[in-house]
C-alpha positions, 0 to 999 in steps of 0.5 A, a space after each residue: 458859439 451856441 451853449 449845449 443845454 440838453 443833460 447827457 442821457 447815462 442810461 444804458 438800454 435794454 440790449 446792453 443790460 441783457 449784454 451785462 447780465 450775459 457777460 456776468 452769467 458767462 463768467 459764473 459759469 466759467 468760474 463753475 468750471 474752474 471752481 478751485 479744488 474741483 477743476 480737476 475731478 472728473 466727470 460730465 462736462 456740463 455737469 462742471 458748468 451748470 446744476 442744470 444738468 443734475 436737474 434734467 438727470 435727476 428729472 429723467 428718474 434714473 439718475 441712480 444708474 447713471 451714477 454708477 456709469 459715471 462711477 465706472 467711467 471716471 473712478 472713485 470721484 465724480 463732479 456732478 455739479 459745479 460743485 457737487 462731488 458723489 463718491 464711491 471710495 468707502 473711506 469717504 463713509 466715516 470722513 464725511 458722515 462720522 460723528 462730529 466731522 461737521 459736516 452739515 445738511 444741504 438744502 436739499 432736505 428742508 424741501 421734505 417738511 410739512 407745512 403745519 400752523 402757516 409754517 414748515 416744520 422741520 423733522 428729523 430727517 429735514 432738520 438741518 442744525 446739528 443741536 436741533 436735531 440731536 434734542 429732537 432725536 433724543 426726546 423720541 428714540 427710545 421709541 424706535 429702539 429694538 426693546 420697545 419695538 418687540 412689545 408691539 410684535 403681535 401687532 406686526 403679526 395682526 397685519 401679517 396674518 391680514 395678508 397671508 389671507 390675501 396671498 391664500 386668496 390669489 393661490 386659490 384663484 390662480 390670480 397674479 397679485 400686483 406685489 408692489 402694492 400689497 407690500 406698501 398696504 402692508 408697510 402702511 398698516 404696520 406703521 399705523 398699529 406701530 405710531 397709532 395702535 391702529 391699522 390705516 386700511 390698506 390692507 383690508 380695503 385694498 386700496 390707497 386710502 385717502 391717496 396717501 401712496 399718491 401724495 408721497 410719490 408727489 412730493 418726492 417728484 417735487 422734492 427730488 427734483 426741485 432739490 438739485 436747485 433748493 433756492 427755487 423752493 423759496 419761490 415755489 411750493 415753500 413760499 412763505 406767503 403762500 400759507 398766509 394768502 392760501 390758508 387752505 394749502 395745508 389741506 392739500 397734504 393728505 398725509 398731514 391731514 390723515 395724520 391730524 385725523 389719527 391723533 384726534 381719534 385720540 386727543 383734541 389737538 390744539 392748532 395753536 398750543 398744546 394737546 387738550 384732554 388726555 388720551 381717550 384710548 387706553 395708554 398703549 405701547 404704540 409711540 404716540 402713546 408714549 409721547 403723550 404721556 410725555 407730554 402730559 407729564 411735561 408739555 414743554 418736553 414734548 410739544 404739540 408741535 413734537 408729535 405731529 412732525 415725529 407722527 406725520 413722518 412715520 406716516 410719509 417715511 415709513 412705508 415707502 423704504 420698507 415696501 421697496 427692500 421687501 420688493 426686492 427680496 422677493 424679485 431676488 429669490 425669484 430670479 435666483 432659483 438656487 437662493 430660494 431654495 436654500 432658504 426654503 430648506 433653512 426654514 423647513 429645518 428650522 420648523 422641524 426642528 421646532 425652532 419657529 412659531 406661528 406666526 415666526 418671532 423676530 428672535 426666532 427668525 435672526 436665531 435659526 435664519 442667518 441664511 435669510 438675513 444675508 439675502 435680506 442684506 445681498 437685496 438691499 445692497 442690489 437695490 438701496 431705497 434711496 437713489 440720490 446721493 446723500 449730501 452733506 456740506 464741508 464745514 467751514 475752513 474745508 475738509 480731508 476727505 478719502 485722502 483729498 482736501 475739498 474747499 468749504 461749501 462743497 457739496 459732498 456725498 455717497 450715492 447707495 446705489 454706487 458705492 454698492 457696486 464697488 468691485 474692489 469691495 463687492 466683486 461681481 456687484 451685479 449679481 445676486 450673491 447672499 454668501 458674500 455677507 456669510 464667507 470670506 475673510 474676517 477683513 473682507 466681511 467688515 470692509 463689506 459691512 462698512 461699506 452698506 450704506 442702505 441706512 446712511 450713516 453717522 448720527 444721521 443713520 435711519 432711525 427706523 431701521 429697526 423696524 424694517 428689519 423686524 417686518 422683513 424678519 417676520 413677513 418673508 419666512 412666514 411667506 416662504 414657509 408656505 408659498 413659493 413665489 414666481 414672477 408673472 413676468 420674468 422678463 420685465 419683472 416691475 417698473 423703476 422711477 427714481 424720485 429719492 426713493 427708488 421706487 417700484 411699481 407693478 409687480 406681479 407675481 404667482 403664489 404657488 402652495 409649497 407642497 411638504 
């Protein structure tokens, strides 16, 4: 019998290794689908399956409005993704954004940090070690808190009296201004006098400076979207070796750039180490006045590194939350003709009764305006600035949470945008009702305010919320004591994209003289 001498060939071919990593990707989407302590939540069947569909809902720019569908389709728990679950059940707010419950941040944040020094940088809203971001918090707090904040309230009035020129300019002209605009000009040249001691130029040029309006609105296009499936980032935009083989790439952020441009109007920063020389400028109250004073007391404390992320965020965070809130205060009086004139008549009284100054204080405005603030929150609860939900992991060995137990690594979560329209909490949630934060019994009152989740919650509650309140208190009654604002289009008063940040854009709106 003839000997066989050729070997056996084990190789498996192309087809039967695309049939094996067929069968390996079936399977993990059946295990997606039968994801134990999900497989019975509710929701978009595709959803259960793949993040693919949370990536094409969130890419569509809406996906704040089809989780309030979802929501009022199946309930107060909703599977958007294999193992991604937004809730609308109020009890879910202190379970998983409490202090000390650990859950931690997803992914999804890091994607939102600049790239400086070949490296990104985490800030408080992208740092995701819970010690981390508490040492960062504690170092810059104080300069967000009300105190200091209210030292600078003559530089919020400069900006406020540069546009009350541009509104008295469109009145006399009979011109339609485009509000969406001018509001974020606003916001921008306020946080500029707050975090610089100078304005940025939006407002007198009238213009989108150095294309940081554009700049924000891309990298959260990017961000919103490329967040629904984080790991990608890793080989994308967040490549480590992109920074070392394109050293020009940081040059790409504007807002980095004009922030760097900013702080060395006032010292010589150091790329790689700390601040050179002292402040050139006179020490101000403004926050970077502040940190380098820290700084230079002790360059360990605060470093180099410290005031470029806190700086560059005030710049990228600081104007698109504000600009959308007061938006919609604005299109919610002017659709809402009998709230209007109710704060009108709440601020002619209080003017006649010599109650407010010119330009109005921020304590004269939360003293003698409680009307006004009710519809500051009612516009707010109707259109939060963020339109995603905010999510948080299970710590390890899972968690309670609402009543129900969720494995660890669960992704979890509350969108503003539905847990605002929650009708056992908000009873006709559509509407515009400033009263609901005025009447009702004392249990209804705290129930709706445990459930306004505009700024987040737990330790990771906005930190410049204080801020924005302080705009919206000065900026809207010292508008209303002298105009009364229409909508150029009634029927379609702006366009909406959701991209994190709700945003809106073109927003015309008439300024017509109040006569008194």
């Amino acid at each position: 019998m003839a000997s066989i001498d050729s070997a056996v060939d084990t190789r498996l071919s192309p087809a039967s290794l695309a049939l094996i990593f067929a069968g390996l990707y079936i399977l993990r989407l059946v295990y997606n689908r039968l994801r134990p302590g999900l497989r019975d939540i509710p929701g978009p069947t595709l959803a259960k399956y793949t993040r693919l569909w949370k990536v094409y809902s969130v890419w569509k720019g809406n996906h704040h409005l089809t989780e309030i569908d979802l929501h009022k389709k199946y309930g107060p728990l909703v599977r958007i993704g294999p193992k991604h679950v937004s809730f609308r059940d109020p009890a879910a707010i202190p379970d998983i954004y409490g202090l000390h419950n650990g859950f931690t941040k997803t992914g999804f944040y890091p994607i939102q940090s600049i790239s400086w020094n070949k490296k990104p940088q985490m800030n408080l809203f992208s740092e995701r070690n819970t010690q981390a971001h508490r040492e960062q918090k504690r170092l810059v707090a104080h300069a967000y808190s009300l105190s200091p904040l209210l030292e600078m309230e003559y530089a919020i009035d400069s900006c406020s009296e540069i546009f009350m020129r541009k509104l008295r300019a469109s009145a006399d002209a009979h011109e339609p201004i485009d509000l969406s605009a001018w509001l974020q000009f606003y916001a921008f040249d306020v946080v500029g006098e707050m975090t610089f001691a100078t304005k940025l130029g939006f407002l007198e040029g009238g213009t989108d400076v150095d294309n940081m309006i554009r700049t924000i609105s891309e990298i959260s296009v990017y961000s919103s979207i490329c967040g629904q499936v984080p790991e990608a980032h890793h080989v994308l935009l967040g490549n480590p070796l992109f920074p070392l083989l394109i050293p020009s790439m940081e040059s790409w952020n504007s807002i980095v750039q004009f922030t760097l441009k900013c702080i060395n109007a006032r010292v010589a920063l150091k790329r790689d180490g700390e601040v050179k020389g002292q402040d050139k400028g006179t020490p101000g109250k403004d926050m970077l006045s502040r940190w380098l004073a820290v700084h230079n007391a002790n360059p360990t404390k605060l470093s180099t590194r410290d005031i470029m992320v806190h700086t560059s965020t005030n710049v990228f965070a600081g104007s698109d939350t504000t600009a959308i809130a007061l938006r919609t205060i604005f299109v919610g009086l002017a659709r809402n003709p009998a709230a209007l004139a109710r704060v009108m008549q709440e601020i002619d009284t209080a003017d006649a009764a010599g109650a407010l100054s010119d330009p109005i204080s921020y304590r004269e405005s939360t003293t003698h305006l409680p009307y006004l603030a009710a519809v500051f929150k009612e516009a707010m609860r109707i259109h939060p600035s963020t339109g995603l939900i905010m999510e948080r992991k299970v710590p390890k060995g899972g968690a309670t949470i609402a009543g129900r137990y969720f494995p660890a690594g669960t992704v979890v979560g509350v969108n503003p945008w539905s847990m605002h329209r929650n009708p056992s909490v908000f009873p006709d949630p559509e509407a515009f009702i400033p009263e609901r934060w005025l009447d009702g019994s004392p249990a209804e009152l705290k129930a709706r305010e445990q459930s306004f989740f505009t700024f987040g919650g737990g330790s990771r509650l906005c930190i410049g919320k204080s801020l924005a309140l302080m705009e919206m208190h000065k900026l809207v009654p010292q508008i209303l004591r002298r105009y009364e604002v229409r909508l150029h289009r009634p029927e379609n008063p702006w366009k909406v994209r959701n991209v994190w940040f709700v945003q809106q854009s073109d927003m015309m709106a008439d300024f017509v003289p109040r006569e008194k």
